[in-house]
Steps between C-alpha positions, in 0.01 A plus 500: 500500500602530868375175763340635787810405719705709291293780542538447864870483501527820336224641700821413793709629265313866463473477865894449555543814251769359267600329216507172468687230233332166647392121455186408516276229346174361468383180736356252252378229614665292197845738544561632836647836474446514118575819310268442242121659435266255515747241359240160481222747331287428728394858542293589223246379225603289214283557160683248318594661217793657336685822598363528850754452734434814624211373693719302721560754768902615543536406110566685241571523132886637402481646223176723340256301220350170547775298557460427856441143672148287553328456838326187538352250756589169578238373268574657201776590247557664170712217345437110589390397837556687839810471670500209773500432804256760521605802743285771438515772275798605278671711240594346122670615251761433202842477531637529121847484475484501110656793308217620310581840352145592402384410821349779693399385808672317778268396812602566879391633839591677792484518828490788722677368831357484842794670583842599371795277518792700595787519320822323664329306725615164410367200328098416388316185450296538208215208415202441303319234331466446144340268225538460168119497338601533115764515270883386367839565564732630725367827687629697811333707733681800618449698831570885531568698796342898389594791742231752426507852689134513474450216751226445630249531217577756207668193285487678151518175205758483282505530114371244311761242374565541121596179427564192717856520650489942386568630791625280689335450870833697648486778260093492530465833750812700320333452180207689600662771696350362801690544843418167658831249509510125388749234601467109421458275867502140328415303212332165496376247214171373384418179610556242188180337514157693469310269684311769735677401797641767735862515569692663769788760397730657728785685463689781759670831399697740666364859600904600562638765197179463266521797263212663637436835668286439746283163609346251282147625532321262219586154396472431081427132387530497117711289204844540542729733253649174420379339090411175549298271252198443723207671591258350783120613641595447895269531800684662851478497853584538840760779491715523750809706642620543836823529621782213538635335795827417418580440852703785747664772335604619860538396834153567677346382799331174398518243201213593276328650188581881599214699413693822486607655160853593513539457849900439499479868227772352281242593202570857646251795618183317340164317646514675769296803671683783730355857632839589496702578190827408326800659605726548823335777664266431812188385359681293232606159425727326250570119373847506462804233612697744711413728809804736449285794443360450865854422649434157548605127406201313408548134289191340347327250761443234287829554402632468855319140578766385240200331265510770237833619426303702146287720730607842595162756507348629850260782498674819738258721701537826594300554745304854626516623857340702748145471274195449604377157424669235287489370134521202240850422408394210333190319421364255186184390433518097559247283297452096501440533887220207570256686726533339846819389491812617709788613351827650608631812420893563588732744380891560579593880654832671576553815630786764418544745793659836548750624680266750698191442648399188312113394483512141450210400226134411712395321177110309505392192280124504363318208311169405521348688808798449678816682570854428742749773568860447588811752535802444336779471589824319378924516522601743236812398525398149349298536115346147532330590828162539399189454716175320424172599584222250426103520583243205420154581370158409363410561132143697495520524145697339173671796482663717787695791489836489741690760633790628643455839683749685705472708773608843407441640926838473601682840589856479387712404188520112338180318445702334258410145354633253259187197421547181306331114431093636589303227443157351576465118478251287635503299818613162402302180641677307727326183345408363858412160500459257843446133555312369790486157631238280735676272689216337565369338824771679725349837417815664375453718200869611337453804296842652287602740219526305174534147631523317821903566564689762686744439160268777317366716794502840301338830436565722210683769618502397851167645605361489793195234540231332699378189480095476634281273599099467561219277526256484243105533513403515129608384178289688227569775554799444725408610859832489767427518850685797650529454846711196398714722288853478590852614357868457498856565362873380601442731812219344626145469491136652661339214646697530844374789745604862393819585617642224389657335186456124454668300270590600221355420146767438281446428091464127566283504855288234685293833667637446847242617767215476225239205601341378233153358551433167399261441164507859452558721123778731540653800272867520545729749298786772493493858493824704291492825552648727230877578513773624279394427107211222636137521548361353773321190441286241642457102492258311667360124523205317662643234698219228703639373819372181530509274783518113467357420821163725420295276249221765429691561186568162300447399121253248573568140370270538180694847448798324477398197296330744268832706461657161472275392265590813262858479529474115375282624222769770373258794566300384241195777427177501670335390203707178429487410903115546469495301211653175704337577820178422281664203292563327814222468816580333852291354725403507836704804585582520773574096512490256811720280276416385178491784189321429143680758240366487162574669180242606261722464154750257554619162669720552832821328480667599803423696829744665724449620866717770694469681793399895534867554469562279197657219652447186267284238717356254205526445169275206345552391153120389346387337214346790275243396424283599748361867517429427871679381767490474886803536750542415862609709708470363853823471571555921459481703796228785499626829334494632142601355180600548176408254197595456175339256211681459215332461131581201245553900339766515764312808569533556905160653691571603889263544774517561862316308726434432908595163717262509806 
């Protein structure tokens, strides 16, 4: 089965008019740029029964009879209870490790890939969940990688195993004269306990020298060939391959997870499109570690930065002239992309010019609705001078397909190109962060990069910036006041007259020539803009300049006793505070001078008095044995209060109250 974004990559392909030997993946929400069909078996309906795996849609049985996996949802299962944590549906089957020689079946399925994973394309991370739901012993589960010619569809089974371990999985397609090809990708073991918990397996495996003949096509998940005494009923999920980072293999433009397959082409001429065709002619092209067939000295460019001594394979151009038009040198169908995103796309050119009227290469960049165009030119006289041509641009879908196309126009001899290190990597985040700071009744607001010091005034990549500032006139939703909109950068800023610059706003500023109104809301923040291998980015804070002299906005005394009041309480919930405001009434309150506090469930034996701020003013040791008991408080000046009576319980019960 074919996803629809496969159909419309090759629908590109058709369009392009040539063959292709490419990467590409599905976007799972579980597995970005998974290769697997449906690999959380989500897509389908489960009858929870035996033998129906089938229903599941990308799976399939392996071999012919009715020895094929179960399909079930996350509610049932064949043997003991469903797997946990639930996740949906999934496939179950056993792994039997046992050599049983009258056995004569041997459960397994199959999955017909999104796509095909190219051979020699480096390394695979392979995942999936699984839990043990019944059984004893020692078991292993053994993954297959099938190349079938047929692909897609037209998957013919194979034989019916005659005995558990005869034929072996290796030997299963030879044995029935079949054409499709079978290697083993990994081997992992049975969890120990069968307690119906999922656990997470993951192993990698090379796609360099497997002894296939063409691309692994379907993936095989059966008991291995090994004979173990064990033999366990096992529920499975969550399958998931996609391709390794293991970090650079080459020197490209920016640090990175680079999305291109083979981009440095030391796995050779493979996963990789081209209108032209291999050879040395003029319309042909070679990966090869020598341009002596084209009278020219051309040394790998990764090899050149001095990082990878191993690499040695550039892809050679010959390029057409005097044509009408232009063509795809090189192109590849790029999957993972998150739609929205920008990414860079960069690759390394040198050209090899003749002795007579030379055309130096016009060669244009195209990703994602967007193209660049550059001519090349470098010394030929030096093989490490290569010359980079780089263009940003915005994902439309999760998977593009980028190309290289040359322009075949050019009336003379040449055209001639050597290309290395493509690759398309997303626009890092420059993590901006900025701290800003109220001074306070001076009006001087201090906004910087990171924290308040010059010590760590920096910008990833050293883009260029502007800081901003503006009033502003709502909260929910946030409204800013544009006419008081105003920006700057180390060159200067817009609130002076056009025409001239200002100071400038540096990474830590004060906003010199802003004027910041007094008791006013303000929105102040920096601007990146996108540069080398960064995206642009954008922090912002709301900052309130307030002014000490302007009492309109105060916490009013029984605000701040009340706050006071919690803090001496330990936050205690709004239930327990309730529960003591009750216990314990005041009275008058507001008070000329003498207060009665009484508590309903307990004798008072002591009574403190602070001020709104918490200051300690009395403290008056009593008797307990009164559940009432009357202060004076004459002596106080008016303002608010805070009082606390104390409980033979030693329980504590706070109120707030007014001196007039």
């Amino acid at each position: 089965m074919m996803c629809k974004k496969s159909k419309f990559i090759m629908a590109l392909l058709l369009i392009l008019g040539c063959s292709v030997q490419a990467v590409m993946a599905q976007n799972s929400t579980f597995c970005p740029g998974n290769f697997f069909t449906n690999g959380d078996f989500e897509i389908g309906v489960p009858t929870n029964v035996s033998n129906n795996i089938t229903l599941a849609s990308g799976w399939d049985k392996i071999w012919a009879g009715n020895s094929e996996a179960d399909y079930y949802d996350q509610f049932n299962a064949a043997i003991g209870a469903p797997p946990s944590p639930a996740s949906g549906d999934y496939g179950s089957l056993w792994i039997d490790s046992r050599n049983l020689s009258n056995s004569t079946w041997r459960e397994g399925m199959l999955n017909e890939l999104a796509t095909p994973v190219p051979l020699n394309t480096g390394n695979y991370a392979f995942s999936f969940d699984i839990a043990c739901l019944h059984g004893s012993g020692d078991a292993e589960i053994s993954v297959y990688g099938i190349y079938d010619p047929n692909y897609p569809g037209g998957y013919v089974y194979a034989n019916s195993p005659t005995a558990s371990h005869t034929p072996l999985n290796v030997n299963l397609f030879s044995a029935s004269g079949l054409p499709q090809e079978i290697v083993l990708l990994g081997t992992v073991p049975v969890p120990n306990q069968c307690d119906d918990t999922y656990n997470s397996m993951t192993f990698s495996f090379s796609t360099n020298g497997l002894a296939l003949t063409g691309n692994i096509t379907h993936i095989a998940i059966a008991s291995s060939d090994a004979i173990i005494q064990g033999g366990k009923y096992v529920a499975v999920d969550n399958f998931c391959m996609v391709v390794q980072d293991n970090g650079p293999d080459g020197d490209y433009c920016c640090d990175g997870n680079n999305l291109v397959q083979n981009g440095n082409f030391e796995a050779g001429n493979t996963g990789f499109l081209s209108t032209y065709t291999v050879g040395t002619f003029p319309g042909e092209y070679e990966v090869t570690t020598t341009a002596a067939a084209f009278g020219a000295t051309v040394a790998d460019h990764s090899f050149c930065s001095g990082n990878f001594p191993n690499n040695s394979n550039f892809m050679l151009v010959n390029g057409r002239t005097q044509q009408a038009g232009s063509n795809t040198i090189w192109g590849q169908p790029i999957t993972g992309l998150e739609e929205g995103e920008r990414y860079k796309f960069c690759v390394n050119f040198k050209n090899m010019p003749q002795c007579t009227f030379d055309v130096l290469p016009k060669i244009t960049l195209q990703a994602g609705g967007s193209t660049t165009t550059a001519t090349i030119s470098t010394t030929p006289t030096d093989p490490c001078d290569w010359q980079s041509v780089e263009m940003n641009f915005t994902a439309t879908s999760t998977t593009e397909l980028i190309r290289i196309i040359l322009d075949e126009n050019g009336n003379g001899d040449g055209n001639d190109l050597a290309i290395d290190d493509i690759a398309v990597l997303k626009l890092a985040s420059p993590g901006l962060n900025i701290t800003v700071q109220h001074q306070g009744s001076n009006q001087q607001i201090t906004a910087s990069v990171n924290n308040i010091s010059v010590a760590d005034d920096s910008i990833a990549g050293d883009c260029e910036y502007a800081w901003f500032v503006a009033e502003v006139n709502n909260v929910s939703p946030l409204g800013i006041d544009i006419g008081t909109l105003a920006s700057g950068n180390q060159a200067g800023n817009t609130v002076v007259p056009p025409g001239t610059s200002g100071s400038p706003w540096d990474l830590t500023t004060t906003f010199p020539d802003y004027v910041f109104a007094p008791n006013t809301l303000y929105v102040i923040g920096i601007y990146q803009r996108e540069c080398g291998c960064y995206a642009s980015d954008f922090a912002y804070q709301l900052t309130y300049n307030f002014a000490e002299s302007n009492n309109g906005f105060q916490l009013t005394p029984e605000q701040i006793a009340k706050i006071v009041e919690l803090i001496e309480q330990g936050h205690s919930s709004a239930a327990t505070l309730s529960e003591r405001e009750e216990a314990l009434s005041i009275y008058p309150n507001p008070t000329n001078g003498v207060l009665v506090a009484t508590l309903q469930d307990e004798a008072i034996q002591g009574i403190q008095i602070r001020s709104s701020i918490g200051t300690l003013i009395k403290n008056i040791s009593l008797s307990g044995q009164n559940t009432r008991e009357a202060i004076d408080f004459n002596e106080l000046p008016a303002g608010a209060y805070i009082i606390s009576v104390v409980g033979v319980s030693e329980k504590t019960y706070t109120s707030n109250f007014i001196k007039q």
